[in-house]
C-alpha positions as CSV (number, residue, x, y, z in Angstrom):
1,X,5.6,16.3,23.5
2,X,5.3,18.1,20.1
3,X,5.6,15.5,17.3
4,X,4.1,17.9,14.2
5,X,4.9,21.5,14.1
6,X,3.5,21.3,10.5
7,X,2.2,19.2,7.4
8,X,6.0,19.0,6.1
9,X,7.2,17.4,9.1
10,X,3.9,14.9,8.8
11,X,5.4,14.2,5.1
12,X,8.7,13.5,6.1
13,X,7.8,11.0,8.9
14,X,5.2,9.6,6.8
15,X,8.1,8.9,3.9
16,X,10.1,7.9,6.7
17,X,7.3,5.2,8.0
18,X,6.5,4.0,4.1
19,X,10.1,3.1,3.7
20,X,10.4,0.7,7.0
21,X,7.2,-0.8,6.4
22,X,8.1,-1.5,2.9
23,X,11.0,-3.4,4.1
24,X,9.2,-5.0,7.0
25,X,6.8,-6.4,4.8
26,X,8.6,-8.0,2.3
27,X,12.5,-7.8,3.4
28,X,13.3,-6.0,-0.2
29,X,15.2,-2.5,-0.7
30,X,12.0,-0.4,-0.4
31,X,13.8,1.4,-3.7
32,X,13.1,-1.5,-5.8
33,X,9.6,-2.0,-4.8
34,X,9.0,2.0,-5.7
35,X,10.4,1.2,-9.2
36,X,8.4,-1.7,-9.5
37,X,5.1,0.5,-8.9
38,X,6.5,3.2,-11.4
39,X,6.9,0.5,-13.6
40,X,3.4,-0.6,-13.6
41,X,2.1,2.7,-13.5
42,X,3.9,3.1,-17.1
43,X,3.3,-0.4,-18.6
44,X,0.0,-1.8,-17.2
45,X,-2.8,0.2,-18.4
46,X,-5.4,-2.1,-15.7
47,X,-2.9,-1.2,-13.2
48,X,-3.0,2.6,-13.8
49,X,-7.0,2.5,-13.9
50,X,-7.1,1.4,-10.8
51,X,-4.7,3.4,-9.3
52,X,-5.8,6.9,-11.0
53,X,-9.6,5.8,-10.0
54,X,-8.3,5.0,-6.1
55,X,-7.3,8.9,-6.3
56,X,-9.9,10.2,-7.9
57,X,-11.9,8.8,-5.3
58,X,-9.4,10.3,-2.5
59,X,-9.4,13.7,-4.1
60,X,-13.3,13.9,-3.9
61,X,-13.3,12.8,-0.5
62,X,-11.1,16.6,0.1
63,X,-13.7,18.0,-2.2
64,X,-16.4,16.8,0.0
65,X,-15.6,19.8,2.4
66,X,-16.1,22.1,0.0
67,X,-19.7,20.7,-1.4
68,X,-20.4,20.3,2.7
69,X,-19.8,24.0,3.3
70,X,-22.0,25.2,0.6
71,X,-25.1,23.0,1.5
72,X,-25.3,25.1,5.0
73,X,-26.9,22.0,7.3
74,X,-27.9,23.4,9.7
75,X,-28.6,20.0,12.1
76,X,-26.7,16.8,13.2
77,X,-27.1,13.7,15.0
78,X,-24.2,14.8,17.9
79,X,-27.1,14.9,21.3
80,X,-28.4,11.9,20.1
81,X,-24.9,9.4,19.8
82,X,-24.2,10.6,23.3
83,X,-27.8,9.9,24.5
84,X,-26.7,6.3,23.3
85,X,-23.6,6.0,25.1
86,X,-23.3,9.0,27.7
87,X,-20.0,9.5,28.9
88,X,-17.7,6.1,27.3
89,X,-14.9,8.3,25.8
90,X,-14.9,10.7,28.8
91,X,-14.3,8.1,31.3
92,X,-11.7,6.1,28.9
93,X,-10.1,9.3,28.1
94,X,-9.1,9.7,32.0
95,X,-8.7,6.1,32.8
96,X,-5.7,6.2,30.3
97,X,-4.8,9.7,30.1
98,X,-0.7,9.9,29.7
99,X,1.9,12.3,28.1
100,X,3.9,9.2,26.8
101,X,0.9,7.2,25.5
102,X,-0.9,10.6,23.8
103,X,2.3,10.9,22.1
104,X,2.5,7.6,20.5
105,X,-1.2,7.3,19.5
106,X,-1.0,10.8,17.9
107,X,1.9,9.4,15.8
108,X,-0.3,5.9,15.5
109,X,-3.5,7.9,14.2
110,X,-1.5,10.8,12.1
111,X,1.5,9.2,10.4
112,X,1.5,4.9,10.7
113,X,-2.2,4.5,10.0
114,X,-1.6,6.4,6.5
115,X,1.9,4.8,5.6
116,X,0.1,1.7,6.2
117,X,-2.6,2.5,3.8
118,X,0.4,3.7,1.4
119,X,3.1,1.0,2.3
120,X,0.2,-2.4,1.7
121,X,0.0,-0.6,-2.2
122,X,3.6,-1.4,-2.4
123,X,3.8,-4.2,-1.0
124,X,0.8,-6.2,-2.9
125,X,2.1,-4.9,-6.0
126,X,5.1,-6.3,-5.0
127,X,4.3,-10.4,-3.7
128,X,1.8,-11.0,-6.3
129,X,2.6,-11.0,-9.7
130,X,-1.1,-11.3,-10.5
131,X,-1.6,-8.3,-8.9
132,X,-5.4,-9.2,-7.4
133,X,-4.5,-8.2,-3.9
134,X,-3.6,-4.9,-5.5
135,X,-6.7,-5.0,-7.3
136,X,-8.3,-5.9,-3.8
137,X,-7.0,-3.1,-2.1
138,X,-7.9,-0.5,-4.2
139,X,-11.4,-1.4,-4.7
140,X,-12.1,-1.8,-1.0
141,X,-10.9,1.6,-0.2
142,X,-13.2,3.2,-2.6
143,X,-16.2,1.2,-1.3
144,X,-14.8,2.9,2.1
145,X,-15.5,6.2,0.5
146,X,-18.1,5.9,-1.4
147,X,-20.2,4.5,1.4
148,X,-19.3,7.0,4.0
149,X,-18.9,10.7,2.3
150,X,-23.0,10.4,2.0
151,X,-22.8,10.0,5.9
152,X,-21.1,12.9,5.8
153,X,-23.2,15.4,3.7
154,X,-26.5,13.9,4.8
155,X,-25.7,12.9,8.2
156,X,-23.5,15.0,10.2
157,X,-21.8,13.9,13.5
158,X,-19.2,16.3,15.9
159,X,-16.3,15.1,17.1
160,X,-16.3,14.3,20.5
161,X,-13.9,17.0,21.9
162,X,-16.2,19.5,19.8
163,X,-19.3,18.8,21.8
164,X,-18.8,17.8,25.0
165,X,-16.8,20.2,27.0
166,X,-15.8,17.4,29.9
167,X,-13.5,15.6,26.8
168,X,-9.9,17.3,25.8
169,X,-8.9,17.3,22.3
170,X,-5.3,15.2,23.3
171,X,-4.2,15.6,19.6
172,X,-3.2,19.0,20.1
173,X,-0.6,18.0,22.5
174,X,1.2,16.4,19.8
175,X,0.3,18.4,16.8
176,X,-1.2,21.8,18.1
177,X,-1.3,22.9,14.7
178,X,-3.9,20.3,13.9
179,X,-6.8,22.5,13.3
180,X,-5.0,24.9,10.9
181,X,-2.8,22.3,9.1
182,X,-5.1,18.6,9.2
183,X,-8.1,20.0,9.9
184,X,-9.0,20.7,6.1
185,X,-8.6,17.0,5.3
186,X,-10.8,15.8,7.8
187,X,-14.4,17.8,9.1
188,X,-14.8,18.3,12.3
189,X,-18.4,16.6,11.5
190,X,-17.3,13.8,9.6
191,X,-17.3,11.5,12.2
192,X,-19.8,8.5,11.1
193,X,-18.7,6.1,10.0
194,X,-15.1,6.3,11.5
195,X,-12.6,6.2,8.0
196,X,-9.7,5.3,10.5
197,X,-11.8,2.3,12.1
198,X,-12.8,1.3,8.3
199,X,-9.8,1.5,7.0
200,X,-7.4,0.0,9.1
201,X,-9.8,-2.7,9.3
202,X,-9.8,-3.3,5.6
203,X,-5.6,-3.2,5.8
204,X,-5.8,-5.9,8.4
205,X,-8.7,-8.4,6.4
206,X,-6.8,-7.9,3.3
207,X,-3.3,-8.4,5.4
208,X,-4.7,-11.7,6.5
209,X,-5.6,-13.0,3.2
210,X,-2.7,-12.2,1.6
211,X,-0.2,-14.9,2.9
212,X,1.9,-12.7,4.6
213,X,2.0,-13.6,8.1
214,X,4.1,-10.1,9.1
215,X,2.2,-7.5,7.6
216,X,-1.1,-9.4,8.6
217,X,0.2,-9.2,12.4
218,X,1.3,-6.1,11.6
219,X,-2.3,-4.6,9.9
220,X,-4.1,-6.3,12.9
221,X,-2.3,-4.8,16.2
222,X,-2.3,-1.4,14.4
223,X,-6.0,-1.5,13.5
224,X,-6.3,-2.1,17.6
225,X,-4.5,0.5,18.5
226,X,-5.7,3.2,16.1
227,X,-9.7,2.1,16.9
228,X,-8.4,2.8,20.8
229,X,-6.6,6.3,19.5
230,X,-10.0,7.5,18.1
231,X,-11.2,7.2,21.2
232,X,-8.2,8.0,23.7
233,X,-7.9,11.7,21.7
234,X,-11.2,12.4,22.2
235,X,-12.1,12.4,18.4
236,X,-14.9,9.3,17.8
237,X,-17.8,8.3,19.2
238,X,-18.2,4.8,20.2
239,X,-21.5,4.4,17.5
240,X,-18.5,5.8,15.5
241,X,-16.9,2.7,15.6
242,X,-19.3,0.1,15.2
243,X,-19.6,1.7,11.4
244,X,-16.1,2.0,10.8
245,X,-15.7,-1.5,11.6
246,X,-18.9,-2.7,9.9
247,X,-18.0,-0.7,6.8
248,X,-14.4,-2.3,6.8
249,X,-15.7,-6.0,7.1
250,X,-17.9,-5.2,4.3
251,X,-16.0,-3.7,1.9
252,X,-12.7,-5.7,2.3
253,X,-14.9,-9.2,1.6
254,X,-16.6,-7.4,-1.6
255,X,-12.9,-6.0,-2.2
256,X,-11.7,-9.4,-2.3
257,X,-14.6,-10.8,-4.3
258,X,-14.4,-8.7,-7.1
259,X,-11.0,-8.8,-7.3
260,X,-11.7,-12.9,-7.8
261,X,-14.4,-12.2,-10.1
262,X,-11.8,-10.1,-12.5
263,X,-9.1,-12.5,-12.3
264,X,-11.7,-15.7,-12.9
265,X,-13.0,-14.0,-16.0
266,X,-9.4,-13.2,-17.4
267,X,-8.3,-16.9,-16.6
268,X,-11.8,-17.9,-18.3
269,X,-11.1,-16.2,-21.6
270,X,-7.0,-17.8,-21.5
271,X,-8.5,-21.1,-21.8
272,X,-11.2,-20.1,-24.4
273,X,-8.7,-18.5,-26.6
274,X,-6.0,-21.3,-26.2
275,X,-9.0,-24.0,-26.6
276,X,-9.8,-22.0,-29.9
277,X,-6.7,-22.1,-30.6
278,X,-6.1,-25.7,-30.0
279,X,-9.5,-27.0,-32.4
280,X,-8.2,-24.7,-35.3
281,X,-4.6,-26.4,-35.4
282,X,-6.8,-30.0,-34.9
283,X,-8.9,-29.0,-37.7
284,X,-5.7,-27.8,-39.8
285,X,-4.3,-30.9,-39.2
286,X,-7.3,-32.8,-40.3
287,X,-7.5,-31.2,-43.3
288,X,-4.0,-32.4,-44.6
C-alpha cells in the first residue's frame, strides 16, 4: 500500500500526527500549546538559544551530505558489519515479511518517529514551567548529532538493502518515491550509529523522567517498534543498533545532567541575591 506519493503528503501527516500527540500527551487543545511555544520563542531569550542552536545543529546534519560528497571516500566498513552478523536482517526480514505490517512500520519510521521528536518539544514546554525538560531535550538531541555525523564522514556504513542483494528495500512499498524525495535527508551510508535507534531512545529516557506516565509509555513502545522497523525495511545493520542505543543512553543521562546543572546554578544565584538582599536591609536596619 502507498502511504507517500511525496514529501507534502509526509508534511501533512506529520502535522496531522504532531497535533494528536500533543493532545495525547497533555489532554490540552494542541493550539494552545503552539502559542505557548511562540510565546517563548518571542519572550524568553534562553528559550530561543536553545531552540535556534537545536536547528542549527539539524541544518548541519543536511549539510553533512554536501561536505560528504566532496571528500570522495572511497572505502567503508559495509563487508565487515556483515562479517559480524551474516545474514540477521535477511532472515528477520522474511520471518516477518507482510504487506499490512510494512505499511505501518513505514508510517512508524517516516512520520510518528519525527512528530514524536516534534510533539515531546511541545509538550515539555508545556508541563514544566521551569522549562528543564525542555532544556533536556534539546541538548540530548544535539549530543545525538554531534556524536554521530563524524561516524558519518569518517566512517561510512551502507544500508543494508544497498549491499546485500538477498535483503529488499520494503520502504519503497510505502513510499516508492523515497530515494528521490527522503533520500537527501538521510545517506545511503550514514548508517552508524542508527539516528532513529538514538533518538527514539532519548524520547523514551527523557519520557520516563518527565512524570508523565502516557507519553513515557508512549516514547517506550514506539522506540520498540521503530528499532524493529530499521531492521524489518531492510535499512540498519544490527551493529547499527547497538550505537544508536548506546548513543541514546548516553546522551539522554548527560541531557538531563546539564539540564540540572543550569537550573542548580540559576536557583544558587536566587538565594545569593535574595541573601544579599536580606543582610543589606539587616544592616539598614541596624544602622537606624
Amino acid at each position: 500500500m502507498i502511504l507517500f506519493n511525496n514529501m507534502t503528503t509526509v508534511a501533512i501527516y506529520t502535522t496531522i500526527a504532531v497535533g494528536l500527540l500533543l493532545w495525547y500527551g497533555s489532554f490540552v487543545n494542541p493550539l494552545r500549546i503552539g502559542g505557548l511555544f511562540v510565546k517563548e520563542l518571542a519572550t524568553n531569550r534562553k528559550y530561543l538559544l536553545h531552540f535556534v542552536a537545536l536547528m542549527l545543529i539539524l541544518f548541519f546534519n543536511k549539510y553533512e551530505l554536501s561536505i560528504e560528497e566532496n571528500m570522495n571516500i572511497q572505502y567503508d566498513f559495509t563487508a565487515f558489519f556483515q562479517s559480524i552478523e551474516g545474514k540477521f536482517v535477511e532472515n528477520l526480514q522474511l520471518f516477518f515479511k507482510n504487506d499490512i505490517l510494512t505499511t505501518f512500520l513505514a508510517m512508524m519510521y517516516v512520520v510518528v518517529f519525527q512528530a514524536m521528536l516534534i510533539a515531546s518539544v511541545g509538550l515539555y514546554t508545556h508541563q514544566d514551567k521551569s522549562r528543564r525538560m525542555f532544556y533536556a531535550l534539546c541538548y540530548a538531541i544535539m549530543i545525538n548529532y554531534l556524536v554521530a555525523i563524524p561516524f558519518y564522514l569518517f566512517f561510512p556504513v551502507n544500508e543494508v538493502w544497498a549491499h546485500d542483494p538477498n535483503v529488499q528495500f520494503l520502504m519503497l512499498d510505502a513510499f516508492p518515491s523515497f530515494e528521490t524525495e527522503y533520500r537527501a535527508l538521510s545517506g545511503i551510508n550514514n548508517c552508524f550509529p542508527s539516528l532513529h535507534t538514538s533518538i527514539s531512545v532519548t524520547l523514551a529516557v527523557l519520557a520516563l523522567r518527565s512524570g508523565n506516565k502516557r507519553w513515557a509509555w508512549f516514547c517506550s513502545i514506539t522506540a520498540a517498534i521503530v528499532i524493529f522497523a530499521i531492521f524489518y525495511l531492510g535499512i540498519h545493520w544490527l551493529i547499527d543498533m547497538a550505537g544508536g542505543l548506546l548513543l541514546g543512553l548516553a546522551a539522554s543521562t548527560i541531557g538531563l545532567k546539564l539540564s540540572a546543572l543550569k537550573g542548580s546554578a540559576k536557583g544558587r544565584s536566587k538565594v545569593t541575591s535574595g541573601s544579599s538582599s536580606a543582610n543589606v536591609s539587616f544592616v539598614g536596619k541596624e544602622r537606624n
